[in-house]
C-alpha positions in Angstrom: -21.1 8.2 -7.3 -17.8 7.4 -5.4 -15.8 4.5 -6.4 -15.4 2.4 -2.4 -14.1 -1.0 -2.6 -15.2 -2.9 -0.5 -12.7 -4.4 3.1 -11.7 -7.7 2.2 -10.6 -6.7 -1.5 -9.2 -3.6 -0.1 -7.0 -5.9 1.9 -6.5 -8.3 -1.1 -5.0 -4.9 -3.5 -2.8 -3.5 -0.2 -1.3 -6.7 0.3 -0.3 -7.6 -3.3 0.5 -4.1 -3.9 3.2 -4.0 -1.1 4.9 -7.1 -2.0 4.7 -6.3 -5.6 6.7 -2.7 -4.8 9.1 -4.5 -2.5 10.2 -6.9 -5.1 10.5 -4.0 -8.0 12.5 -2.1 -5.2 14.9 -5.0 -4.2 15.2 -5.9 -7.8 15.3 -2.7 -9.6 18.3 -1.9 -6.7 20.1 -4.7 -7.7 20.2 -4.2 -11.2 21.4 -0.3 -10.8 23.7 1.1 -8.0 21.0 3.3 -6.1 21.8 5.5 -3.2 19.8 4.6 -0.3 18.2 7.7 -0.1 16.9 7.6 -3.5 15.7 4.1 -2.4 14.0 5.9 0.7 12.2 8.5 -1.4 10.9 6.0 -3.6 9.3 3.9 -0.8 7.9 6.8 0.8 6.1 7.4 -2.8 4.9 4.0 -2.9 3.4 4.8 0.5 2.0 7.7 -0.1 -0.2 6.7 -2.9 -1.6 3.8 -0.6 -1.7 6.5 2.1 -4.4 8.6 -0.6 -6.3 5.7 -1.5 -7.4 5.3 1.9 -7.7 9.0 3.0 -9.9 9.0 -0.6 -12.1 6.0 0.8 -11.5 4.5 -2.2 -9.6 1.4 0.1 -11.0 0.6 3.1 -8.8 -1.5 4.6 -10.0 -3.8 7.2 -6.9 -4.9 8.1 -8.0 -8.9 7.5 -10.1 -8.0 10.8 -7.0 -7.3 13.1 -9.2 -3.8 14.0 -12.4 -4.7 14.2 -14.6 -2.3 16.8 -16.6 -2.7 18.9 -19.6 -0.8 17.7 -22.5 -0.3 20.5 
C-alpha cells in the first residue's frame, strides 16, 4: 500500500513547508555569517526533497487548482 496524500493537503504541507524553510534560511543566515553559496546549496536541498515527494506520489500537488485539466 502506497502512502498518497491527497491535493488539497498536499498543497497545505508544500505551502507551510516552504515558508517554514525560508524563515530557518533567513534566520539561521543572520545568526551565522554564511556564504551565499552554502545558502544556495542548502535551498537547492530543501527543494530537492519537495522535488522527491512528488516524483514519489507521495504529494500530489494540485497547485490550489491553478492547473486543473481539462480531462475529456
Amino acid at each position: 500500500m502506497k502512502l498518497r496524500i491527497n491535493p488539497l493537503a498536499s498543497d497545505i504541507i508544500i505551502s507551510i513547508y516552504v515558508i517554514a524553510t525560508l524563515f530557518l534560511r533567513f534566520k539561521y543566515e543572520n545568526i551565522t555569517n554564511v556564504s551565499p553559496m552554502l545558502s544556495i546549496v542548502m535551498g537547492i536541498c530543501f527543494v530537492v526533497i519537495i522535488w522527491v515527494l512528488i516524483k514519489l506520489n507521495i504529494l500530489n500537488p494540485n497547485w490550489f487548482g491553478l492547473l486543473n485539466y481539462n480531462k475529456k
